[in-house]
C-alpha positions in Angstrom: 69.4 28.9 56.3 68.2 32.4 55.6 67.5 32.8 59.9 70.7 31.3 60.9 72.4 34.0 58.9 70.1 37.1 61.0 70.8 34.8 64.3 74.1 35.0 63.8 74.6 38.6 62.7 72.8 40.0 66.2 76.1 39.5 68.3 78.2 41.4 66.3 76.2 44.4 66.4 75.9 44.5 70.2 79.8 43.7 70.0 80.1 47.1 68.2 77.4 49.0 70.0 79.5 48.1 73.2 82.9 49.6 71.9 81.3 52.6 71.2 80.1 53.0 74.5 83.7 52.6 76.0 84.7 55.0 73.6 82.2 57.4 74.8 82.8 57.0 78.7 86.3 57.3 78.3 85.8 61.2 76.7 83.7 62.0 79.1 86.4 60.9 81.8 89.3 63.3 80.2 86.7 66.5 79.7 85.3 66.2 83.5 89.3 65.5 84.5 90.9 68.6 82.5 93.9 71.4 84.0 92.4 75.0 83.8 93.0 76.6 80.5 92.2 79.9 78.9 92.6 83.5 79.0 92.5 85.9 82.3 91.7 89.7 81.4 92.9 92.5 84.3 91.7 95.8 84.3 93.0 98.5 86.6 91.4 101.3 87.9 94.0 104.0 88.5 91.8 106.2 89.8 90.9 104.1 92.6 94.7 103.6 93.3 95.1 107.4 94.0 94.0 108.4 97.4 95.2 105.4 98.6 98.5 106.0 97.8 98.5 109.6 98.5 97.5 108.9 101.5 100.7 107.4 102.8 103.1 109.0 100.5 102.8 112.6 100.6 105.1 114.4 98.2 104.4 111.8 96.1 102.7 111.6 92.7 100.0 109.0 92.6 100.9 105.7 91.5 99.4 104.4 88.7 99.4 101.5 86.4 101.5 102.5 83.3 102.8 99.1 81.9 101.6 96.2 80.5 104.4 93.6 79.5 102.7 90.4 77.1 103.8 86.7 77.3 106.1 87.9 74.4 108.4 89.6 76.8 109.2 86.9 79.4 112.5 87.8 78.7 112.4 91.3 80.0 113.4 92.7 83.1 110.4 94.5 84.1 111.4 98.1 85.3 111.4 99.4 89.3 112.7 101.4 91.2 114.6 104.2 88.6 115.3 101.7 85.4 113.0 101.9 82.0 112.2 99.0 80.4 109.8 99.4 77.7 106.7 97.5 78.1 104.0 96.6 75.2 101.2 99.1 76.1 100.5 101.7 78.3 97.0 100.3 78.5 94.6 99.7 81.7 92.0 98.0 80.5 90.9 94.9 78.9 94.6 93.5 79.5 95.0 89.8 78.5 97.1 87.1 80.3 96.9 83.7 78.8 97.1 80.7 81.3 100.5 78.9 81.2 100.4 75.4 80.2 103.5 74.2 81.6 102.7 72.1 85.1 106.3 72.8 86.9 108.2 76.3 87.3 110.1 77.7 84.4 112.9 79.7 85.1 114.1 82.4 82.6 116.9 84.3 82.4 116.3 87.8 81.7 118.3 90.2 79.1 120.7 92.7 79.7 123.1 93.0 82.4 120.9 92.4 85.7 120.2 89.0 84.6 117.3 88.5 87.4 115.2 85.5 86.2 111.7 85.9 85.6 109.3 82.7 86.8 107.3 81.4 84.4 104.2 80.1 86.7 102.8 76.5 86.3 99.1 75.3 86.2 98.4 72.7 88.4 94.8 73.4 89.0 91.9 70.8 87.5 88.7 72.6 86.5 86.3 70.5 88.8 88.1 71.5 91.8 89.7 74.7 92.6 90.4 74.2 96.2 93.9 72.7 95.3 96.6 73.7 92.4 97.1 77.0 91.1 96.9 79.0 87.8 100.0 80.1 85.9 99.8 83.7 83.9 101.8 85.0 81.4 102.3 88.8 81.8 103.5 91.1 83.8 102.5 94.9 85.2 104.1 98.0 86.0 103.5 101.0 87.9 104.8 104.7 88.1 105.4 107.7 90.2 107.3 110.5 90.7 109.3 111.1 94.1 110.3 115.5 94.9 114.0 116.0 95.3 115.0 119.3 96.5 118.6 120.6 95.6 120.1 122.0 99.4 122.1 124.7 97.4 119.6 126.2 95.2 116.4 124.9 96.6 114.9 123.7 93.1 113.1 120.6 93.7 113.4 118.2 90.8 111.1 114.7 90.0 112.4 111.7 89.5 110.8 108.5 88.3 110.0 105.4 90.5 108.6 102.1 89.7 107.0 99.0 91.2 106.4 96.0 89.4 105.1 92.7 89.6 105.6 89.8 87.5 104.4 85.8 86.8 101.2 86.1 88.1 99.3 82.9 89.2 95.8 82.6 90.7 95.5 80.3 93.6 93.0 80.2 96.5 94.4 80.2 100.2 92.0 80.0 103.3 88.8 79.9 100.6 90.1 83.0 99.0 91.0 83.7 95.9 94.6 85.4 95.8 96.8 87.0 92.3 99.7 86.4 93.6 103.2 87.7 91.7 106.2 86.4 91.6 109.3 88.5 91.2 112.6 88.9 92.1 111.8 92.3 94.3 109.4 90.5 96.5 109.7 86.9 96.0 105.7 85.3 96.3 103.1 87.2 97.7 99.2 88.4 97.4 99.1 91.5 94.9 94.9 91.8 94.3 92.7 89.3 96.2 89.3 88.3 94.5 85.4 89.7 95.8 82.2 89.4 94.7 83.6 86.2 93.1 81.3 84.1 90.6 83.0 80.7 89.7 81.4 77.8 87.6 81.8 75.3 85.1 80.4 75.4 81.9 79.1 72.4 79.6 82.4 70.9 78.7 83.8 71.3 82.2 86.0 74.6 81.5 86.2 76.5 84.2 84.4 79.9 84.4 85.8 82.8 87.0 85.6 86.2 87.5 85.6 89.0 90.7 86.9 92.3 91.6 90.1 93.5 92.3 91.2 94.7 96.4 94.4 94.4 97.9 92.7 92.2 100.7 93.6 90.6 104.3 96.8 89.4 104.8 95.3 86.5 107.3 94.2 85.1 103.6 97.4 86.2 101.8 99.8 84.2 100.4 103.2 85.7 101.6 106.9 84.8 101.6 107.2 88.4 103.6 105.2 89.2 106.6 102.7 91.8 104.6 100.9 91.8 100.9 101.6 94.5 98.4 98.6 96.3 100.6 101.0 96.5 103.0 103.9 97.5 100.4 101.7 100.5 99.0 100.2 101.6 102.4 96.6 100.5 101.7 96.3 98.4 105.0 97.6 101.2 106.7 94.8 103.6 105.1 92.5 101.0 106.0 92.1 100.8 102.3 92.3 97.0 101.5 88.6 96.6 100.5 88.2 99.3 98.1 87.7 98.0 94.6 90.5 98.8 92.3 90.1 96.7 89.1 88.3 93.5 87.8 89.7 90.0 86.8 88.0 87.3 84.5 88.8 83.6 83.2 87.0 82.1 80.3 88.3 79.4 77.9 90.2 79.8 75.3 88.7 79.6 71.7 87.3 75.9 71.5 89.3 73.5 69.7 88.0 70.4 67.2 87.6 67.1 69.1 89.8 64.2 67.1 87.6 62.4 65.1 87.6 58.7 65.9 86.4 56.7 62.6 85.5 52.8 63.1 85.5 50.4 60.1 84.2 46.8 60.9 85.6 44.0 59.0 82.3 40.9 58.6 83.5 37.5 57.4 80.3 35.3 57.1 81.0 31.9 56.2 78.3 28.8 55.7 79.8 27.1 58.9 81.1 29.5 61.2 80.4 32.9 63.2 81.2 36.0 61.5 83.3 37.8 63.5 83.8 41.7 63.7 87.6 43.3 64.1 86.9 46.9 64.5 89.5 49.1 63.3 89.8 52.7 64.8 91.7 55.5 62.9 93.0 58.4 64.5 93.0 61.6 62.6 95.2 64.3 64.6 98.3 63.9 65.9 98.6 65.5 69.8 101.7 67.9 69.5 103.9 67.5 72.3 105.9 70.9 73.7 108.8 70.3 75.6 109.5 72.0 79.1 112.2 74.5 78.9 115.3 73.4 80.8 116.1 75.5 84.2 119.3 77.4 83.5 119.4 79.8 86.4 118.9 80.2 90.0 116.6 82.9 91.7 118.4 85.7 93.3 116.6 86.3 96.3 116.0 90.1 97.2 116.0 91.0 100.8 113.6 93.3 102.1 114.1 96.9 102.4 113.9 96.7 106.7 114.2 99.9 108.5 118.0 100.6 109.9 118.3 101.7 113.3 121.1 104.6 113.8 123.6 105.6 116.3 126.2 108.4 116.1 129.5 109.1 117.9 130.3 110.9 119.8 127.1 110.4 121.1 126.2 113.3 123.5 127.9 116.8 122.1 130.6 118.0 119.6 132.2 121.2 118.7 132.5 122.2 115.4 135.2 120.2 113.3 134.7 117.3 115.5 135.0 113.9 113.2 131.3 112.2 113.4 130.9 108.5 113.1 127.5 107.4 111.6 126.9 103.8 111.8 124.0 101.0 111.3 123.6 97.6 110.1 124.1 96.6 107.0 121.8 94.5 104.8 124.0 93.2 101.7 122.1 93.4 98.4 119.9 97.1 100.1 121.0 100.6 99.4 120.9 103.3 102.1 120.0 106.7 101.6 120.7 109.9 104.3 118.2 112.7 104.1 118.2 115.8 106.4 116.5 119.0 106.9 116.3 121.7 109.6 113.5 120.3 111.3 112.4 117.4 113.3 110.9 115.2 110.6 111.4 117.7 107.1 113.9 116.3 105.6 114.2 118.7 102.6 117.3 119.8 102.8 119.0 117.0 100.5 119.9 113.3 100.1 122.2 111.1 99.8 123.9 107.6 99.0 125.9 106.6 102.4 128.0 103.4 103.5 128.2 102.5 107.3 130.4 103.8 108.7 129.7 106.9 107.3 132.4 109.9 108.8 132.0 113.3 108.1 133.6 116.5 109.9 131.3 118.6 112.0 130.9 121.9 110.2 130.2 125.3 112.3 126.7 126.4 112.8 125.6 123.0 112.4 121.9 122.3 113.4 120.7 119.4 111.5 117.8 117.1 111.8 118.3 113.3 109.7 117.4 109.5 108.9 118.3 107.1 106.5 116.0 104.8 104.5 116.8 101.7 103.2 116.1 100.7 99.8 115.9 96.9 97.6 116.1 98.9 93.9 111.8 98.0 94.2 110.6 99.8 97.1 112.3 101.9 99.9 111.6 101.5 104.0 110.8 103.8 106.1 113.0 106.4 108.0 114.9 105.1 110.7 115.4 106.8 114.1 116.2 110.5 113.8 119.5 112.3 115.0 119.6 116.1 115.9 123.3 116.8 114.9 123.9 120.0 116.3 127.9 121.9 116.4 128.0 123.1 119.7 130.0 126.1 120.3 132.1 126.5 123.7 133.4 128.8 125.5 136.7 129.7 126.6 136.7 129.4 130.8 139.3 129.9 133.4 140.4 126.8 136.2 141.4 127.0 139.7 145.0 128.3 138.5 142.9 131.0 136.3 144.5 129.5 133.6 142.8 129.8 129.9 141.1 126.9 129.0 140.2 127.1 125.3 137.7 123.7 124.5 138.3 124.0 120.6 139.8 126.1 118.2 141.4 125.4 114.8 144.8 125.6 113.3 146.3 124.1 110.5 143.3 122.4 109.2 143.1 120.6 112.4 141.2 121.1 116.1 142.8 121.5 119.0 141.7 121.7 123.0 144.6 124.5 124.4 145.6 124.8 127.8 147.3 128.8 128.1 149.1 129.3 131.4 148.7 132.5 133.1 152.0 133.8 134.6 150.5 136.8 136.4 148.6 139.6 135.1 146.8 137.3 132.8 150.1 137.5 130.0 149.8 133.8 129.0 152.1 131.0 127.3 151.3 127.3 125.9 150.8 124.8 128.8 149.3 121.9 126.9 147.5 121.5 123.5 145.4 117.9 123.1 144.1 117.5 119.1 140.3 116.6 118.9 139.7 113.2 117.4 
């Protein structure tokens, strides 16, 4: 009696030891099948940043990181172009950006009265493979410098403050490549800092390990809604500067947290005259917490680029002074467009200013001008467009073939005039014909 007891007791161990093996595989299954989590820390070398951007902005000051905005400010309109906003730290180092956990876009509204939405990044990247998906970050960057203005009356030149920014990072390779990519409402997506000297592994519980220096990088491995990466923006490709190393970037896990502790209680029923049988009972101690995505309430505003206007002028060939001049170019709705001129071909010290197309002005005497305008997007400005040489020409009185006096311009009553004086003889003349200038 005593061995048909142990006989039947052997089955309903192996019963248990087999549930406890399905247990087992199946957290093994979610730890090698888990979305990248943790922390990414950015530091940012200014002094790397500043012969490259002195090298393609002279008159500049060097542009430096100044700004460091935390996930608690995803609110904030991060400042460019001449508007403030006041960001966490002013630190460059050691700057920490916690990966998003969401897995679609968030769109947030941001305070004030701009209202541009910021774009919360998702994660959609698993740990065991990084060739697909993407990284969300929470954080955002700004930089500074300092543009010369020169006042045409006085010639005191005064700084003003400029700013770029970038915004809802997310780390994503493209080609092979690993790209920090921003996306804000000045540029829209595209490659900020590319990834070198990249080391990427897993460690023991399948988190995913990453960390490489900082270059702006190609732009055949960029990812870009424009046709350049901020390289391009801040003049680095030009300077054939896109492979120096300006900071350093790492991702490591976030502090581990306490598997769920799965306890299993059999139940044994022997009886004289049947089986036992074994009802394992598993007892879940935590509870997951389940964080509901944050519904979209806005719609991007799309920036256009700051594109370089092209200028033309009329009259087109030569005017006197007081002549009315007709400046006109193609408008880009949502860009601003500055005129700056100067008394030589290219210096354009002299002043600036805010203009409209068409822009009319009356041709002033002694006039000898040089002048561009540059468009601007409130993040970054273009380039100079074409230059005009404005020039007040003035022209001499001449006699025709009836030795009347043929004056080209001259002023009265605020206005200009081309006169026509006839000569009656001895060169005592009278008004033939006056034509006002237009």
């Amino acid at each position: 009696m005593s061995n048909a007891k142990n006989l039947a007791w052997k089955p309903v161990k192996l019963n248990f030891l087999a549930f406890s093996i399905m247990v087992g595989l199946s957290a093994t299954c979610s730890v090698n099948a888990a979305q990248v989590s943790g922390v990414v820390t950015i530091s940012i070398d200014n002094a790397a940043l500043t012969p490259i951007f002195l090298a393609n902005n002279p008159g500049y000051t060097a542009w430096s990181l100044n700004g460091f905005y935390d996930c608690s400010q995803q609110k904030i309109r991060v400042g460019y172009g001449s508007t403030l906003t006041i960001p966490n730290s002013t630190e460059t180092q050691n700057l920490k950006f916690p990966v998003n956990s969401n897995t679609t876009k968030i769109t947030v509204e941001t305070e004030g009265k701009y209202k541009e939405p910021r774009q919360i990044q998702a994660t959609t990247m698993d740990a065991s493979n990084t060739s697909v998906g993407q990284i969300g970050l929470c954080g955002a960057l700004r930089y500074i410098s300092t543009i010369p203005s020169k006042n045409p009356n006085t010639g005191v030149i005064t700084y003003s403050d400029t700013y770029l920014s970038s915004a809802d990072f997310r780390l994503q390779k493209y080609k092979g490549v690993w790209n920090l990519a921003s996306d804000d409402f000045g540029f829209g997506v595209n490659t900020f800092y590319q990834l070198t000297n990249v080391q990427e592994s897993l460690n023991a519980k399948g988190e995913l390990l990453l960390s490489g220096d900082l270059i702006f990088g190609d732009v055949e491995t960029s990812i870009l809604i424009q046709k350049t990466n901020w390289g391009g923006f801040v003049g680095a490709l030009k300077a054939g500067k896109e492979h120096v190393v300006v900071g350093h970037l790492s991702l490591e896990p976030s502090t581990a947290t306490p598997t769920p502790t799965i306890t299993i209680t059999p139940t044994v029923t022997p009886t004289a005259t049947t089986t036992p049988s074994v009802t394992p009972t598993p007892t879940v101690t935590t509870t997951p917490t389940v964080t509901p995505t944050p519904a979209v309430t806005t719609t991007p505003i799309a920036i256009p680029p700051a594109t370089v206007p092209t200028l033309s002028i009329a009259p087109a060939t030569s005017a006197a002074p007081g002549t009315l001049m007709t400046l006109t170019f193609q408008q880009t709705q949502g860009l601003t467009y500055t005129l700056c001129y100067g008394g030589a071909s290219g210096q354009y010290t002299a002043g600036c200013q805010t203009i409209s197309p068409p822009f009319e002005f009356v041709l002033p005497e002694k006039t000898n001008i040089y002048g561009a305008v540059k468009a601007s997007n409130g993040q970054i400005e273009s380039a100079y467009s074409n230059e005009l040489h404005i020039q007040a020409i003035d022209q001499t009185a001449t006699y025709d073939a009836k030795q009347n006096l043929v004056i080209p311009s001259v002023k009265a009553f605020g206005k200009r005039y081309k006169v026509i004086l006839q000569n009656n003889g001895g060169y005592i003349f009278k008004l033939e014909q006056s034509e006002e200038l237009k």
